[in-house]
C-alpha positions as CSV (number, residue, x, y, z in Angstrom):
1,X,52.3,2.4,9.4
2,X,49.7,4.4,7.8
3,X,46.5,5.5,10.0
4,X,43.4,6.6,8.6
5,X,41.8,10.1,10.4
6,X,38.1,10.9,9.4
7,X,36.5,14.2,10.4
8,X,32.4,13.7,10.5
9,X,31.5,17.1,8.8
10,X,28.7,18.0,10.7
11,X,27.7,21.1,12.9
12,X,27.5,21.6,16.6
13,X,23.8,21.1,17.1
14,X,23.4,18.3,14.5
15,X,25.5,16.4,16.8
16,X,23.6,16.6,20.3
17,X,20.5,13.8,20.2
18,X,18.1,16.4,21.7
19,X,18.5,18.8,18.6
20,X,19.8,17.1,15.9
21,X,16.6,15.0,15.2
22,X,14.5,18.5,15.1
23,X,15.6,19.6,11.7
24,X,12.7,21.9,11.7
25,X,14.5,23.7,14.1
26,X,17.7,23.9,12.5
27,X,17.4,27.1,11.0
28,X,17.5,28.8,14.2
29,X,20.4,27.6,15.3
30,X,24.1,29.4,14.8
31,X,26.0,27.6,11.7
32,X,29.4,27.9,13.2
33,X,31.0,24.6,10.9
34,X,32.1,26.6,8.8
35,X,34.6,28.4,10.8
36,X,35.8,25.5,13.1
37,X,36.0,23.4,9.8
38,X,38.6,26.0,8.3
39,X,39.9,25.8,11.6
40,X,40.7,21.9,11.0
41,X,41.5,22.6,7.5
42,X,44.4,25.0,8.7
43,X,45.8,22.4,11.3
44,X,45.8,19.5,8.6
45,X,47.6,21.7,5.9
46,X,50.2,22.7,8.4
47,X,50.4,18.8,9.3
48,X,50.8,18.1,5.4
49,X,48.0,15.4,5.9
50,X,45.3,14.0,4.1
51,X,42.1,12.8,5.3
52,X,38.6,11.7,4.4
53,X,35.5,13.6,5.5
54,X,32.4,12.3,5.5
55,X,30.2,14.9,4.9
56,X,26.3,15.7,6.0
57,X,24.3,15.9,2.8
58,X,22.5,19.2,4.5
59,X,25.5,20.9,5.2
60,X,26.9,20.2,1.4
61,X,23.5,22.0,0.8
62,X,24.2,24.9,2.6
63,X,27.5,25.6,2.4
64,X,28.9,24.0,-0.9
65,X,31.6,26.6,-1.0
66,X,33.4,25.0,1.8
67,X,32.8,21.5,0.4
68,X,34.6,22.3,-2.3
69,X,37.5,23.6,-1.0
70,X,37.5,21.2,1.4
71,X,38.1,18.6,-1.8
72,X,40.1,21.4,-3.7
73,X,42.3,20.5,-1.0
74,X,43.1,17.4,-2.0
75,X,41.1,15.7,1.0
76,X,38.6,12.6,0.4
77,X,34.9,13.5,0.4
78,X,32.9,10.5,1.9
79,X,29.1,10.7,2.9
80,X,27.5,11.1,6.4
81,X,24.1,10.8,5.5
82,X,21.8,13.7,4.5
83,X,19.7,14.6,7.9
84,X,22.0,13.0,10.4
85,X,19.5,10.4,11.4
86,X,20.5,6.9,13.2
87,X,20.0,4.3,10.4
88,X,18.8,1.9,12.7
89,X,15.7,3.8,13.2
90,X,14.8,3.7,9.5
91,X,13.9,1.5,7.2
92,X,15.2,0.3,4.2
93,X,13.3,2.3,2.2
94,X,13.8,5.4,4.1
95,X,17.7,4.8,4.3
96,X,18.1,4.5,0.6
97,X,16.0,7.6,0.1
98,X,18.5,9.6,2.4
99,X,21.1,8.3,0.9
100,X,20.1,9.3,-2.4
101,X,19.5,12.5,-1.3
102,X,22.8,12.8,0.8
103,X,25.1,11.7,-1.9
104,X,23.5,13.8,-4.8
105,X,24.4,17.1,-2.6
106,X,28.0,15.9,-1.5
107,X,29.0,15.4,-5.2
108,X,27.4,17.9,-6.8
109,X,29.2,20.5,-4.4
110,X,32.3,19.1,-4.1
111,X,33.0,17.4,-8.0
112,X,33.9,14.4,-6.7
113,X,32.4,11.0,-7.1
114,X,32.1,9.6,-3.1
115,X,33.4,6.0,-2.3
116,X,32.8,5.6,1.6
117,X,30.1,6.2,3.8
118,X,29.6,6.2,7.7
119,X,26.2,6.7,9.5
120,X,25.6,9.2,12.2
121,X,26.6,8.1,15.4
122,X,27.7,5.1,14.1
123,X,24.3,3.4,13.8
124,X,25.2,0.4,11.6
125,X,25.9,-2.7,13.2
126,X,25.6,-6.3,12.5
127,X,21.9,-6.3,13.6
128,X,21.3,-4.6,10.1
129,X,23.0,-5.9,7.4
130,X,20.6,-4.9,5.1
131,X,22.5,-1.4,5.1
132,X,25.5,-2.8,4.0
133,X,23.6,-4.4,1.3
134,X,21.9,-1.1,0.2
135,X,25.7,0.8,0.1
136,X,27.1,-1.9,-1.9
137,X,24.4,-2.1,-4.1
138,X,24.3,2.1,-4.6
139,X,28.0,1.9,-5.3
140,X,29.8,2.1,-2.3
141,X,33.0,0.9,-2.2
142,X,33.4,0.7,2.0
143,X,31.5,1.8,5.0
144,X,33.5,3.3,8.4
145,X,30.9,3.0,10.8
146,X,30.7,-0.5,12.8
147,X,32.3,0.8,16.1
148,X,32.9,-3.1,17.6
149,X,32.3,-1.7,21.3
150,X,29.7,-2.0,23.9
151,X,27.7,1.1,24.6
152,X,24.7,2.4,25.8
153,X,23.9,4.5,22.5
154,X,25.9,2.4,19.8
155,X,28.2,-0.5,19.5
156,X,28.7,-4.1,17.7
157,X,30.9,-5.7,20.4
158,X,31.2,-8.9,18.9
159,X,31.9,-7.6,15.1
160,X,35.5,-7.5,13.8
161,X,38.1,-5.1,15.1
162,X,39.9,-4.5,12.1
163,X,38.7,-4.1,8.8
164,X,37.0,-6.7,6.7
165,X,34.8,-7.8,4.0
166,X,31.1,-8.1,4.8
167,X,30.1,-9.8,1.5
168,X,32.3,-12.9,0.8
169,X,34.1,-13.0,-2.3
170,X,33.4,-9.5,-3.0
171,X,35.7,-6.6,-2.4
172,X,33.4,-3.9,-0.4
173,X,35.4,-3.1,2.6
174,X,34.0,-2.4,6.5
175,X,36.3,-0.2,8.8
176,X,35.5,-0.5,12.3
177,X,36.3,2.3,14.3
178,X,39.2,1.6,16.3
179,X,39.6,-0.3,19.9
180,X,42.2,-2.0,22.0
181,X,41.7,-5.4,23.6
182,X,42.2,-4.7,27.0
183,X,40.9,-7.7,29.7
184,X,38.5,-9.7,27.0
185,X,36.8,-6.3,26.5
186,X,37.2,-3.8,23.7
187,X,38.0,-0.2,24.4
188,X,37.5,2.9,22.2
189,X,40.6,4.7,20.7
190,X,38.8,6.0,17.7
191,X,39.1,10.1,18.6
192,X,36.0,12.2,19.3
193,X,35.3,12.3,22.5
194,X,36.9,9.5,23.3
195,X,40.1,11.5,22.5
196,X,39.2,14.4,24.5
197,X,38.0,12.5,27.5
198,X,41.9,10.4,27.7
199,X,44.9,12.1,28.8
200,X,47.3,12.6,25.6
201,X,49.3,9.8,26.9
202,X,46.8,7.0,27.1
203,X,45.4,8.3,23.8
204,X,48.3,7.8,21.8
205,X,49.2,4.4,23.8
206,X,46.6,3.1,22.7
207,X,47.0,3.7,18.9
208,X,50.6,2.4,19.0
209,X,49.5,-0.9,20.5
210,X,47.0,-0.9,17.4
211,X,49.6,-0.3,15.2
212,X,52.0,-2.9,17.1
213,X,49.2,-5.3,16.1
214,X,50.0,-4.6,12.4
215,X,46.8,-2.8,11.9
216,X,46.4,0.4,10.8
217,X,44.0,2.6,13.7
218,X,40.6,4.5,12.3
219,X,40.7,7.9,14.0
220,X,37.5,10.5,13.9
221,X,36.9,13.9,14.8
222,X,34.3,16.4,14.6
223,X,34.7,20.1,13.7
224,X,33.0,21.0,16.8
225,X,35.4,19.0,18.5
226,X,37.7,21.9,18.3
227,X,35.0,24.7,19.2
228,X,34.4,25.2,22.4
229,X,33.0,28.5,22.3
230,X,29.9,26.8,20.8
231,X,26.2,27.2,22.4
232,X,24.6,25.3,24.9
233,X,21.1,24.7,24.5
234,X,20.2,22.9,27.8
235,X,22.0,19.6,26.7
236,X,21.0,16.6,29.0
237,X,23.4,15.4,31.3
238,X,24.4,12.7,29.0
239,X,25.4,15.5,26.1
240,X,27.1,17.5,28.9
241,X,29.5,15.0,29.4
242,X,29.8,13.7,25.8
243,X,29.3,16.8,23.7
244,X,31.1,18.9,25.8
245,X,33.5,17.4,28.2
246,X,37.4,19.0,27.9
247,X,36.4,20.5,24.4
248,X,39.1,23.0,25.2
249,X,41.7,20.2,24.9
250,X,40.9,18.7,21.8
251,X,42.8,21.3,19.4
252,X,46.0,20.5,21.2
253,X,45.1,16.7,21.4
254,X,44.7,17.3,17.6
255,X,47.9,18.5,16.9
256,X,49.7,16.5,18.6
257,X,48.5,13.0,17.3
258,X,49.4,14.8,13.9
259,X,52.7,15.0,14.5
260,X,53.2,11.6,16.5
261,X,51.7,9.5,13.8
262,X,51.3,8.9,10.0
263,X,47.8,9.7,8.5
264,X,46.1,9.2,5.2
265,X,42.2,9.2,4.1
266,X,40.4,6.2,4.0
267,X,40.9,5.6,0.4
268,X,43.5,4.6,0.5
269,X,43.5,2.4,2.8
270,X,40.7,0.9,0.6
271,X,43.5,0.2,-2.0
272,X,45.8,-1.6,0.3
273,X,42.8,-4.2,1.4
274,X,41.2,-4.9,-1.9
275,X,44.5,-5.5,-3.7
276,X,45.9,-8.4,-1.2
């Protein structure tokens, strides 16, 4: 059984709420993806495996050397949006806009024409379809980012575990971000911080029972993930916990699930579902 792993290309500070809405402020903020995405890199070619990242249009910007590498490498190059904003705090108009943007500076550094997309902090869910729409219609072959949980922040409880086809009778894939059904409720297994804050064990329980369903389990992971020297800019309480929790055990956490299981970027995935 084949899982998919995703990495969401994206620096530290573009992932905390507080300061990744304040793109004015980016600037002064130490770039440090780079580094801890070379770090990845490293692990996932001593691994031997493949996966998709889903790339931030402004870091493609700033750092197309590492973009393309990263796809020199034989990985998938997907798009996470240009600014990092949640989509369901845009409208149409301004979602298509960003997406234009985002997917003109993901190809152009890396040379490769970009199939899947997944929105920051997984802000798609089945309250706007209309997104779907607008990635199907811009030539999107799947999306990755209905996570079918109940959260505070994010979450489609009630959509589909496993992927599926939004549009009847037409062949664009959704790939939730995985869960195990556990007491009628649905519980996070997709990596991240979820990864981080599980002991190993637990963690990779939870795949296999995925896998025992005859599903294949949608992992994620964040170059920061695996940096826990990174800054601290008076995160909330909410980030402290989230952001920051057990960082220093997420590069061991990595490695191991790459050795436990069988990974492979999205893609292809994509080519098992739409051909049966």
């Amino acid at each position: 059984m084949f899982n998919a792993l995703t990495i969401d290309l994206e620096d530290w500070y573009q992932g905390l709420t507080s300061t990744g809405k304040q793109v004015e402020r980016w600037s002064s903020f130490e770039d440090r993806v780079v580094e801890s995405s070379e770090r990845l890199l490293g692990l996932l070619a001593a691994a031997g495996v493949k996966a998709t990242f889903f790339v931030l249009g402004y870091v493609a910007n700033q750092f197309p050397g590492l973009i393309k590498t990263i796809a020199d490498s034989g990985h998938e190059i997907g798009l996470h949006s240009y600014y990092h904003r949640r989509v369901i705090h845009l409208s149409p108009e301004e979602f298509r806009a960003d997406l234009t943007k985002g997917l003109s500076a993901v190809e152009n550094s890396s040379g490769k024409k970009v199939l899947g997309y997944r929105a920051p902090m997984f802000s798609i869910d089945t309250s706007i379809r209309w997104a779907l729409e607008i990635l199907r219609d811009e030539g999107f072959l799947y999306d990755s980012s209905i996570f079918p949980i109940r959260n505070p922040y994010y979450g489609a409880p009630d959509a589909p575990r496993f992927p599926f086809f939004p549009f009847k009778g037409e062949h664009f894939v959704e790939f939730p971000l995985s869960t195990v059904r556990l007491l009628g409720i649905n519980w996070p297994v997709a990596g991240g911080f979820y990864m981080r804050l599980y002991p190993y064990p637990v963690f990779k329980r939870g795949i296999k029972s995925i896998n025992q369903e005859g599903q294949p389990a949608i992992i994620y992971l964040h170059p920061w993930d695996i940096d826990p020297g990174q800054p601290r800019p008076n995160p909330s309480l909410r980030e402290q916990f989230t952001h920051y929790y057990n960082l220093n055990s997420a590069q061991e956490k990595f490695s191991n699930l790459l050795q436990d299981f069988k990974f492979t970027p999205l893609c292809n995935l994509l080519d098992h579902f739409t051909t049966t």
